[in-house]
Structure formats: structure tokens, C-alpha cells
C-alpha angles and dihedrals in degrees: 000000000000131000100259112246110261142152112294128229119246126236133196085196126107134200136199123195118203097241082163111042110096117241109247116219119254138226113259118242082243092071123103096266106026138084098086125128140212132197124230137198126229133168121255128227111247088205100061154094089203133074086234126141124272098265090152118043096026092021090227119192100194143097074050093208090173096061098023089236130130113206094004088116113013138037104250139160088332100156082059098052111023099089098038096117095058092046088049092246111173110169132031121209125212125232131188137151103227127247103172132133090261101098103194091065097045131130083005129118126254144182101216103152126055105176118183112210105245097157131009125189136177121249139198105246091215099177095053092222117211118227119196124188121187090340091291119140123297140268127219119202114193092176130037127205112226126185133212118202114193085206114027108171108220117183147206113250091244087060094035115099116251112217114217133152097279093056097034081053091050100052106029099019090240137087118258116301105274121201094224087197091075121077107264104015115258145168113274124199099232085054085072094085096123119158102209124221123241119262084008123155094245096051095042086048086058100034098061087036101060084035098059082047098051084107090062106043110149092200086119099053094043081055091051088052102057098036083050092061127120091357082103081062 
């Protein structure tokens, strides 16, 4: 099922992919150093079955399905991953708190995406965009990291796995991440940030997971969904 057409929500923010920036080669998980994991946060689309991004309301670029890419085309989560080569990260993890029209997975936590780096390459952040945290001060980026995975592994949100406090105890020894600033304290989808050890139980729990569901990997249909919209119009 298709996002449904709506208004979309204006940006004045513009950004530039590196059509024409060559994809480096990157280290295998197999090399000293390497093997380690980070989560990362994406939008999900309200109109969908899916846990898809956002490619309707927000307009959202990334996750890039299409070209399985993250921050080819678009600034994201860039003070997580930047530096993910120098710190051996391998794979990145999707996170999103569905939004979905199944109600029965709404408003709860899931891992959708595993994407394992395959290529990396330095882009010019064109648009400057301007990152704020807590009202501090400000950040520039003049150049963005994006990734390229040659089998990314993209779900649907019945195989995905759901975090809750059992799992999230398992794995890290605490309760989901809560933002104490809301009344009362809850999970809140930008606290998911986690960088995963090599060889840990977690990574090695999704991992094996996305892996025994390869077969099946919903990234096409993911791609035909967002290529379908707005031809109903």
C-alpha cells in the first residue's frame, strides 16, 4: 500500500548529491579494527504499511533505497557517522518508531535496515546546513560522509525487531533510552544513537536475525513504492 498524496512540506533547505564524486572502497568487517555497528534514526511514512521513510509528508531522501546509499543525497545524522571509518563501523542499523497504518505497531520502536558499508565517499555539503543541539552554539559542515551497501537488508515491520525494555535490558543492562524532560519520561526516537561493540551480543542478535530473513528483504518493494507515488494522481 502507497503513501497516500498529500501536501508536502516545504524546506529551505537544500541539498546537493555528489553525482559526480567516485565511491572509495571500504575496509571489510574482517579487518583488525573493524566489525563494529551504529544505529541510526530515520522517519517513518504515516501512510504506509511499510516502515518506509517518509518520502511523502517530510519528503524525506534517506535512507536512499533506490541507490542503497545513506547521506548521498541528503545531510543526515552526520555527527553519528562521520566518523565511522576511524572508529571501524561496519554496519549501520536502522531505527524508526513506526508510524505506519498498522495499528498494532504504532508509536513502538523498531530495528528495519541492516546496511552493511561496502563504499564511503566525501561529499560537498552545499547547503551548509546548519545543526543545532540544546540551543548551543552551532555546527557547519562544509562536507558530508555517505555510505553505499551492495546488500542492505530492509524489512517489513512484522520481521523487523521491536526494542522494549526486555530486549534493550538484555543487550545494554538498562531500560530503553527515556527523554526525562517529557512528562512522564519516555523513549524518544533521536536517544537510539547506540555504536555497537564488535562480536557483542546485540550485533551478533541482529545480525543473525536480518541475515536468516535475506530471503525475505523487502528493499524492492520499498524502491517500487516510492517510484509508484503520485502516478494514482
Amino acid at each position: 500500500m502507497t503513501c497516500k498524496p498529500c501536501k508536502p512540506k516545504k524546506s529551505n533547505i537544500v541539498e546537493e548529491p555528489g553525482k559526480n564524486i567516485k565511491w572509495l572502497d571500504y575496509p571489510s568487517p574482517d579487518e583488525n579494527g573493524f566489525g563494529y555497528g551504529k544505529f541510526c534514526y530515520f522517519i517513518s511514512c504515516p501512510d504506509s504499511k511499510l516502515p518506509i521513510r517518509d518520502y511523502a509528508r517530510e519528503k524525506k531522501l534517506e535512507p536512499h533505497y533506490e541507490k542503497k546509499s545513506y547521506n548521498e543525497y541528503a545531510f543526515c545524522n552526520q555527527r553519528g557517522i562521520r566518523n565511522l571509518k576511524n572508529r571501524g563501523g561496519s554496519y549501520i542499523i536502522f531505527v524508526t518508531k513506526y508510524q505506519g497504518i498498522l495499528a498494532e505497531y504504532q508509536d513502538r520502536f523498531y530495528i528495519t535496515g541492516w546496511f552493511p558499508i561496502y563504499k564511503w565517499k566525501e561529499i560537498d555539503n552545499l547547503s551548509r546546513r546548519e545543526w543545532k543541539r540544546n540551543g548551543e552554539g552551532k555546527v557547519i559542515y562544509k562536507t558530508r560522509i555517505a555510505y553505499k551497501s551492495n546488500n542492505p537488508i530492509f524489512l517489513s515491520i512484522e520481521d523487523s525487531i521491536e526494542l522494549c525494555d526486555e530486549i534493550w535490558k538484555k543487550w545494554f543492562g538498562t531500560n530503553l533510552p527515556k527523554n526525562s524532560s517529557l512528562n512522564p519520561p519516555r523513549p524518544q526516537l533521536n536517544y537510539f544513537t547506540k555504536f555497537l561493540e564488535k562480536d557483542s551480543i546485540a550485533l551478533n542478535e541482529i545480525k543473525n536475525h536480518f541475515e536468516s530473513k535475506s530471503n525475505r528483504n523487502k528493499i524492492n518493494e520499498y524502491i517500487r513504492e516510492i517510484k509508484n507515488y503520485g502516478k494514482e494522481r
